[in-house]
N, C-alpha and C positions, 0 to 999 in steps of 0.2 A: 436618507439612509446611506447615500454613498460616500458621506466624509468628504475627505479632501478632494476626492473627484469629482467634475463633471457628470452629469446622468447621463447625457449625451455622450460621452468617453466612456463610461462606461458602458451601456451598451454597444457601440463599436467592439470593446475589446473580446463582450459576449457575442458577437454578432461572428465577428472573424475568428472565432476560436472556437469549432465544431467540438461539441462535448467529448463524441464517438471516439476523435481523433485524437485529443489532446489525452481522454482514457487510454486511449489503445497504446500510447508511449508506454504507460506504466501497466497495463492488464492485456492479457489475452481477451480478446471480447470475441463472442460469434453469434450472428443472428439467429433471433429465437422470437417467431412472428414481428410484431412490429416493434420490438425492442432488440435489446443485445445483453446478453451476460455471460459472465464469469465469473472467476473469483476473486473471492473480499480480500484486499490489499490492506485490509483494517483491522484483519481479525483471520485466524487461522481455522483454514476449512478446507473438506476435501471433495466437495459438492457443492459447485457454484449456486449463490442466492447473491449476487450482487448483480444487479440491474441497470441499463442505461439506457433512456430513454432519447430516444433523439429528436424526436417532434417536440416535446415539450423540455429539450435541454438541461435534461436534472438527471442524478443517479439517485438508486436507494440500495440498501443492502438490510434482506431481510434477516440475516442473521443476528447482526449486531447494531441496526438500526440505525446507522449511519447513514447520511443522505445532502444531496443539495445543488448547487449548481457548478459552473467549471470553476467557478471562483474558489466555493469550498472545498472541491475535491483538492486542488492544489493547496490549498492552507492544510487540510489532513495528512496528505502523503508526505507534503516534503516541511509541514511545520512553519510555515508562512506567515507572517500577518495578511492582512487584509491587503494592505500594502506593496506589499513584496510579489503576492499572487499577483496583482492587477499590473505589476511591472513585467511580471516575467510574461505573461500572455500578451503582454502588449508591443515586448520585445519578439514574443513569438509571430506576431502576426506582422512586427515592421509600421506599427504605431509609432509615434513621436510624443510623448505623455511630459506633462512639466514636470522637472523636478527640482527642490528644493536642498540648495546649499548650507551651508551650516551660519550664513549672513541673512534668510530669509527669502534674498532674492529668488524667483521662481527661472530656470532654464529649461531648454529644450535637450532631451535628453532619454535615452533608456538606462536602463538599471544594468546593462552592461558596460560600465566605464572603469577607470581604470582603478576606482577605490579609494581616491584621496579626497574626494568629497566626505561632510561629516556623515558617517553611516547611520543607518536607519535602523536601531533595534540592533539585539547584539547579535543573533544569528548572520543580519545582515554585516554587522563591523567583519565578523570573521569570512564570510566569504567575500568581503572587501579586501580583506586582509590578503586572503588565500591567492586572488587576484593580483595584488602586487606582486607576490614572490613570483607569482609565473612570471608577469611581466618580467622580474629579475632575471629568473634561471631562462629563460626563453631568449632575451639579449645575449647573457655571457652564455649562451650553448654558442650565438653565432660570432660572437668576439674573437680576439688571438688568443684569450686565453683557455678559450674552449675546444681549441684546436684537437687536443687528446681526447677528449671526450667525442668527437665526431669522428676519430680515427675510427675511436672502439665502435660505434656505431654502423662506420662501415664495416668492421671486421666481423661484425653481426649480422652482417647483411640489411640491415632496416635500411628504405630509403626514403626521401625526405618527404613525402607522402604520407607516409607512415607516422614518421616522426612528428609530422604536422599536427596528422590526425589525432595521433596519442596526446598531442601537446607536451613531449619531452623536452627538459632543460638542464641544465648544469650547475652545481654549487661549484663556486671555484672554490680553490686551494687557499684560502684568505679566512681566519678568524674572527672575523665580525663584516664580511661583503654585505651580506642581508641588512644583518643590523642598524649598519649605517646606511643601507640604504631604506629601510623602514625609520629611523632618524630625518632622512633629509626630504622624506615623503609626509612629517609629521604625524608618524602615526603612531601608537603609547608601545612601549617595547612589553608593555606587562599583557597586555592581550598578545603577542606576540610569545610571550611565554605559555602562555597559557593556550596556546594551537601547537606549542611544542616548535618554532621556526627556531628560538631563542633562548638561552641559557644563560641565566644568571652566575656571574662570577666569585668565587666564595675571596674574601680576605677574612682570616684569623677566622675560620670557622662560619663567618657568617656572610651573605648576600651583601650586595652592594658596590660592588667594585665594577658595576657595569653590564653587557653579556657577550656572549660571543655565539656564532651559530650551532645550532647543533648536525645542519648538514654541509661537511667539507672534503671535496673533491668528490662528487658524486653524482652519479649520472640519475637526474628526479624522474622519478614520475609521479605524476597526480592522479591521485585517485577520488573519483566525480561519485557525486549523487548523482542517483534517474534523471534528474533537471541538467544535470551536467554542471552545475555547482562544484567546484573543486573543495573538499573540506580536508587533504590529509596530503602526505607525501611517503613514496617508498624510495631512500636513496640509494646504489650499487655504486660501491667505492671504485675508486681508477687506481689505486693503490697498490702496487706488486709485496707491499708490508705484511707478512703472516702474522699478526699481531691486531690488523684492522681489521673490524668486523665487515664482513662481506656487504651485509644490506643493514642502515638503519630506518626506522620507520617512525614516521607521527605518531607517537601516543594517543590513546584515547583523550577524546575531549568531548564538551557539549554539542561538539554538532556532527563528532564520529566517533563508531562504536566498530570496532575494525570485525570482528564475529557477526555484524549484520549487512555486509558491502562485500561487492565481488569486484576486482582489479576486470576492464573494460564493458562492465553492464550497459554503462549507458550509450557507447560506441555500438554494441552488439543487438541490442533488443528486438529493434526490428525486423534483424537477419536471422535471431530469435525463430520470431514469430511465424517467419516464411518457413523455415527447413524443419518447424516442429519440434525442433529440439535444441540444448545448448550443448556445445562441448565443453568440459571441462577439465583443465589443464593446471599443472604445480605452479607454473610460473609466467613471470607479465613476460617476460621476451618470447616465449612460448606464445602467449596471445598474439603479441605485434607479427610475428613470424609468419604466423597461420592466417592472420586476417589476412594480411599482406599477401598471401599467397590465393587467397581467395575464398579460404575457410571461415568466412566471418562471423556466424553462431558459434564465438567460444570466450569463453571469460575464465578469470583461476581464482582462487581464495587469494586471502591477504597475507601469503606468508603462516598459515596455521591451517590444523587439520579443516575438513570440511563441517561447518557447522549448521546446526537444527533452524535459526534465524537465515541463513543462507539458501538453504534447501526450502524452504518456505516462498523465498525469494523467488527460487527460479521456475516453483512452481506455480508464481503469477501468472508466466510468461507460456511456460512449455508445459508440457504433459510427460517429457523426458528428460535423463541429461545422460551425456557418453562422456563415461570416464575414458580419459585419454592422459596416464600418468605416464612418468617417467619406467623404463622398463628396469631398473635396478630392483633389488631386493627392498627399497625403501617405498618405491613406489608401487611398490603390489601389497606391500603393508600397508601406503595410505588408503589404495583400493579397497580392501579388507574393510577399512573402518569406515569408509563414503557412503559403501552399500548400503548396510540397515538403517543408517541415518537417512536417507533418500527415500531407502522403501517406508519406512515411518511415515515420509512425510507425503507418500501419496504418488511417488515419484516413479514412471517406468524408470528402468536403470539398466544400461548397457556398458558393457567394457569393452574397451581395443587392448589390446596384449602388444606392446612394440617389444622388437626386439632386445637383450641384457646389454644392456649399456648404450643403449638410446634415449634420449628424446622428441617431444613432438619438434622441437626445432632442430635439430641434426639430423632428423629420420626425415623431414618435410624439405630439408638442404639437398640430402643426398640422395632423397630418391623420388621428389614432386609430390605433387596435388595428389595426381592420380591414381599413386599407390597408396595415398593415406587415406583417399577417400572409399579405396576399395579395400583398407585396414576396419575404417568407421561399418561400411554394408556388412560386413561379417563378424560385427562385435559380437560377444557369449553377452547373455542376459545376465546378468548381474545376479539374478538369484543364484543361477547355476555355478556360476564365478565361484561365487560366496562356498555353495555347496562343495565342490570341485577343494576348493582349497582348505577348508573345515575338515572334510575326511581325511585328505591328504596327510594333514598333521596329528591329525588324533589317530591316524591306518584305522579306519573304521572298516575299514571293509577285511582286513586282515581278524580282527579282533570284538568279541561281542564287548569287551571294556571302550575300545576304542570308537563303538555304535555307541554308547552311553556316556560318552566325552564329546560326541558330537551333537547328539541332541542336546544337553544342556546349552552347548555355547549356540546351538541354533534356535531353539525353543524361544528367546528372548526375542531375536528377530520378527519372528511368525508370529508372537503375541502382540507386536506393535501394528502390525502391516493390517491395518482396516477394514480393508475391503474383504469380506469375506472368499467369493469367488477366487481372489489372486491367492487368500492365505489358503484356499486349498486345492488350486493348483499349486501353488511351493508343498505341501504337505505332500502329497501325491511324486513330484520328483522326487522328495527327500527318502520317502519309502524306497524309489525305485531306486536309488542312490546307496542306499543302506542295505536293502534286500530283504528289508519289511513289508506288512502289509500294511496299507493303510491303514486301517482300524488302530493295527498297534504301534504302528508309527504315532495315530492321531493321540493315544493314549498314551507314551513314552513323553509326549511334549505336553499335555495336560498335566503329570506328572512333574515333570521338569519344574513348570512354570510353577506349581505349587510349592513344591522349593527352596523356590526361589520368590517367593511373595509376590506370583503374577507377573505382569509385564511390566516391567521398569517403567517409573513416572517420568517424565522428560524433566531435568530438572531446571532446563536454562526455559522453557516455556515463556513466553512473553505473557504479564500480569494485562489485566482488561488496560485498554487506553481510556486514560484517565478522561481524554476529550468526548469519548463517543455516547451519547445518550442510552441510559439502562432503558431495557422493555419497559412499556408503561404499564404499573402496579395495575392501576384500576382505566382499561380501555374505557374512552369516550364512548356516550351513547352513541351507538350506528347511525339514527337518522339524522344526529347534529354535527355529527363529521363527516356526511356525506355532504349537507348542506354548506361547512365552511367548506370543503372541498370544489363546490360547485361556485360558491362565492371568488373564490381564487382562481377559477380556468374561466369565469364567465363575466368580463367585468361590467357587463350592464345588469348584471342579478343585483349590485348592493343598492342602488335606487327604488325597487320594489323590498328587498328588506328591510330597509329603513322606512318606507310608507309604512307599512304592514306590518312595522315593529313584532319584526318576526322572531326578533332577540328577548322578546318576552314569553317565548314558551316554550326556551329552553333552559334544563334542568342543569347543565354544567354550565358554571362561572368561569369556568376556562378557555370553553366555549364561547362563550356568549362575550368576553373581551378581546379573543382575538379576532371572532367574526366583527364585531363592533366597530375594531381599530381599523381593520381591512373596508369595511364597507366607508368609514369614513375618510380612510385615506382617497376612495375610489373617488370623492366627492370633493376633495378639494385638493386634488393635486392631477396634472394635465395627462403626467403619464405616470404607472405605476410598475416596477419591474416586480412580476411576481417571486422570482426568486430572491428578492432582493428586500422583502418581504417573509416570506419563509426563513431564511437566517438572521433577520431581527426578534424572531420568536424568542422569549426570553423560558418563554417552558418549554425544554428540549423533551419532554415525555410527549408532549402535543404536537412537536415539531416531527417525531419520529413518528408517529399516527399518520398526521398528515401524508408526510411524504409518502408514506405505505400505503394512503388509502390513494394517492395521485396514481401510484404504479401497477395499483391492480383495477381500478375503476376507469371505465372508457370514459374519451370526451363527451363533453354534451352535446347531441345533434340537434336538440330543440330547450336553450337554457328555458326558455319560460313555462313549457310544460313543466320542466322538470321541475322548477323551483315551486310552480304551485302546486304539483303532486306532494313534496316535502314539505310544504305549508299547509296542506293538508292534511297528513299524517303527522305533523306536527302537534296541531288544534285539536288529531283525534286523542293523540297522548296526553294531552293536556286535559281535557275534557275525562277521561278515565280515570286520570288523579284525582281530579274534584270527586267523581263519581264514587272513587273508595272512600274518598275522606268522609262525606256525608254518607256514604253504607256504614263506617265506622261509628258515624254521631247518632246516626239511627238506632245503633245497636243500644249506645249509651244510653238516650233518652226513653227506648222502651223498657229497658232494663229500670230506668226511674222513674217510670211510670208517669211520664212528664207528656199527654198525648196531644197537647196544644201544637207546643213547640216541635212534638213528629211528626204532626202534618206540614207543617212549614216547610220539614225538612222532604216529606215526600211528594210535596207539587217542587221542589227544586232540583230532585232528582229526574222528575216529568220534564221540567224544560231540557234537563243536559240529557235525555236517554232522545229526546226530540232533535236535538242540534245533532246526537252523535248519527243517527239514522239519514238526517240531510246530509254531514259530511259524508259517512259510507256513500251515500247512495250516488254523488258524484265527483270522489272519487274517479281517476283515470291515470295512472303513473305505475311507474317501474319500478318505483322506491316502493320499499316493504314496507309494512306498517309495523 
């Protein structure tokens, strides 16, 4: 089952790569008895059912039935082959794993190199790809010609720590730098187009005259997937030209969607996870600033409003986030709009209010840590925010029209917000904000919403992932997927199932060939990796049974009672079918008056009412019948 890898390598790379830990990068986890959960990174929810077991090295998520081991979860979240997973853990643990040149020969290698090897699948060519141009803009940031770009950097205050961390670089001032330097690295200029590094040069209307870059004289940054995978770039022109666009950015491509990525998640997650919350900020020198300064739970959008996919994101991680905008008149509009997108999504939501004509980076220059962190302890809660600034424009409080301009635009809000509890604490201020009672507060937004055709549908909602397995239509009988259940946690149970051809008294064929496969792989192979096993399932309806019956059914503390308890209740199942079939033959033959043949059939009822009375009677197990 392991392909190109070693089984031996492979477990290694499962062995050193703790499920908990390798989760906990990308999910908030927290102990809940002898497992861990949170929420589904797979599926949107606002009530963790995603599960991580750590004695037996697997997740499941009861929601959307997703499940497996550290290997799958990386193929899921970040879209991996099989391949690509088993590098990146392998690199994560400080393995040495072969890898394979585009001549066949095998090296010694991780899958961090420099990308001029032939890539592996295309997601891999492109984050090959992505990896040269850093290598690129990373040299000429330190070159003579990057001189002005480090100027600006000082004049920014970032220090080379920082810039480290970020992995900042520089496009020079040159029409095709990249270019040719992706030419002389042999790597195809048309993927290169198509990540958006390069642009085709039109003659007489049409392509072909070569390309030239599309980022010049520009201070990079890269923007990483959770894995730290660079897939995009944002570049700040060094240009004094009123005429150049201030910041050009990577285009969407296949392996970035710029409304689902936040500018330094994958620098921040951890620091995340510790302070409970993220801050969120307009912009990346913003982030670099504050990290730098020691505020390190803070990341920004990509250059656009705060988006539904985003807030989803950070509610992997946090239970909050504190908007921390710029204090202009633009920035308390994009406040305005972050809120109810947030509170939708499940999100506490706090604001810091900085002063008119600050930002987090000039207000964190000019007056330290310590007053921005005692700006952050007295942010207004975002509902109130909202509220506060709704009546303000509508003068609700001046006017019974300007109460009935403020419910509508807030009604919409309060219709998304889930949780019952928070939607009538919000409802409750808003009366008290208003000078209504709640009753008829409650009923002015009932009103509203009706309207207005209810609570607005989300319309950028992410469609099911195409990968994760639907609930299974028709659940496997109970006592035959307890028993492949207990064949897969107990690997001396498949030698007495095979005696005892205990696959013959069960009623799913689905059943009955994956127990089958599993018992015989148990018998002729030295070692079997059970998760390894569980993702060869080719019925993902069985495979998400399974997993779900692993995550709620304890281990076995005595496999062999157990298996002859389900081998018994088995045989009584079995034994009960016969029993109706010939009740039903009975029925037939007296009805035909055929009384030969009904006694035949009622001494063979005698034997099975006989065997069912021996099985009852000993009978000793936990499994139900």
């Amino acid at each position: 089952m392991s392909g190109r890898f070693d089984d031996a390598l492979l477990q290694e790379v499962r062995d050193r790569n703790n499920i908990v830990a390798v989760i906990g990068d990308y999910v908030s986890l927290k102990k809940a008895g002898t497992s861990w959960k949170g929420l589904c990174p797979f599926h949107a929810e606002k009530s963790p059912s995603f599960t991580v077991h750590e004695d037996r090295q697997f997740f499941y998520c009861f929601g959307c039935q997703t499940g497996g081991d550290v290997i799958s979860f990386l193929r899921e979240i970040n879209g991996y082959s099989f391949v690509e997973a088993v590098r990146h853990l392998a690199g994560r643990a400080g393995i040495d794993i072969p890898e394979e040149p585009a001549d066949g020969r095998r090296r010694a290698g991780g899958r961090g190199g420099d990308g001029a090897s032939a890539p592996r699948g295309f997601k891999d060519a492109c984050y090959a790809m992505a990896r040269l141009a850093q290598r690129f803009f990373v040299d000429a940031l330190g070159a003579a010609e990057g001189q002005p770009c480090r100027a600006y950097l000082r004049e920014r205050g970032l220090t080379l720590p920082t810039v480290d961390r970020f992995g900042l670089g520089f496009a020079p001032d040159r029409w095709d730098g990249l270019s040719t330097f992706f030419v002389s690295q042999s790597q195809d200029l048309r993927l290169a187009e198509t990540l958006g590094f390069c642009v085709p040069r039109q003659r007489g209307g049409e392509s072909g005259g070569g390309h030239y870059d599309r980022f010049r004289n520009r201070l990079m940054f890269p923007i990483r997937t959770l894995s730290g995978d660079i897939v995009a770039y944002s570049g700040r022109t060094l240009s004094t030209e009123k005429d150049v666009a201030k910041y050009v950015n990577s285009p969407e491509t296949p392996v970035y969607t710029k409304g689902a990525m936040l500018f330094g998640l994958h620098e921040a997650r951890k620091a995340m996870r510790v302070a409970g919350h993220a801050v969120l900020v307009e912009g990346n020198v913003d982030v670099m600033r504050l990290s730098q300064e020691g505020v390190e739970a803070v990341v920004a959008p990509l250059g656009t409003a705060l988006t539904e996919p985003q807030c989803r994101l950070l509610r992997r991680f946090v239970p909050q986030v504190v908007l921390l905008y710029d204090g202009d008149r633009a920035g308390q509009a994009a406040t305005i709009k972050a809120i109810p997108m947030a509170l939708a999504e499940g999100l506490q939501v706090a604001v810091v209010q900085l002063p008119d004509g600050e930002d987090p980076d000039t207000f964190v220059r000019a007056q330290g840590k310590e007053a921005l962190d005692a700006l952050i302890a007295r942010a207004l809660p975002g509902w109130e925010f909202l509220v506060d600034a709704v009546t303000a424009e509508t003068r609700a409080r001046d006017s019974q029209q300007g109460k009935v301009r403020a419910i509508d635009a807030l009604a919409p809000v309060l219709g998304r917000v889930e949780d019952r509890r928070e939607r009538s604490l919000y409802g409750r201020h808003l009366a008290e904000a208003l000078g209504l009672s709640e009753a008829e507060t409650a009923r002015f937004v009932r009103d509203a919403l009706a309207r207005l055709g209810g609570a607005p549908v989300r319309s950028d909602a992410p469609p099911p992932r195409a990968s994760a397995p639907a609930a299974p239509k028709v659940p496997p009988p109970v006592l035959e997927l307890k028993l492949l259940v207990l064949l897969t946690l107990a690997p001396d149970a498949s030698l007495v199932y095979l005696g005892h051809e205990i696959g013959n008294l069960l009623t799913s064929e689905r059943i009955k060939r994956a127990a089958d496969a599993l018992a015989v792989s148990r018998e002729t192979e030295e070692t079997l990796n059970v998760n390894d096993y569980i993702a060869a399932l080719e019925d993902v309806e069985l495979r998400a049974s399974l997993l779900q019956a692993m995550t709620t059914q304890p281990p076995p503390q005595d496999w062999r009672r157990d298996l002859d308890g389900l081998e018994t209740a088995l045989r009584i199942e079995a034994l009960k079918r016969q029993q109706h079939e010939l009740s039903q033959r009975r029925r037939d033959l007296s009805r035909a008056g055929r009384e030969t043949d009904l006694i035949q059939i009622l001494v063979e009822e005698a034997k099975i009412q006989e065997q069912l009375n021996t099985l009852k009677g000993t009978r000793g197990t936990r499994w139900p019948s």
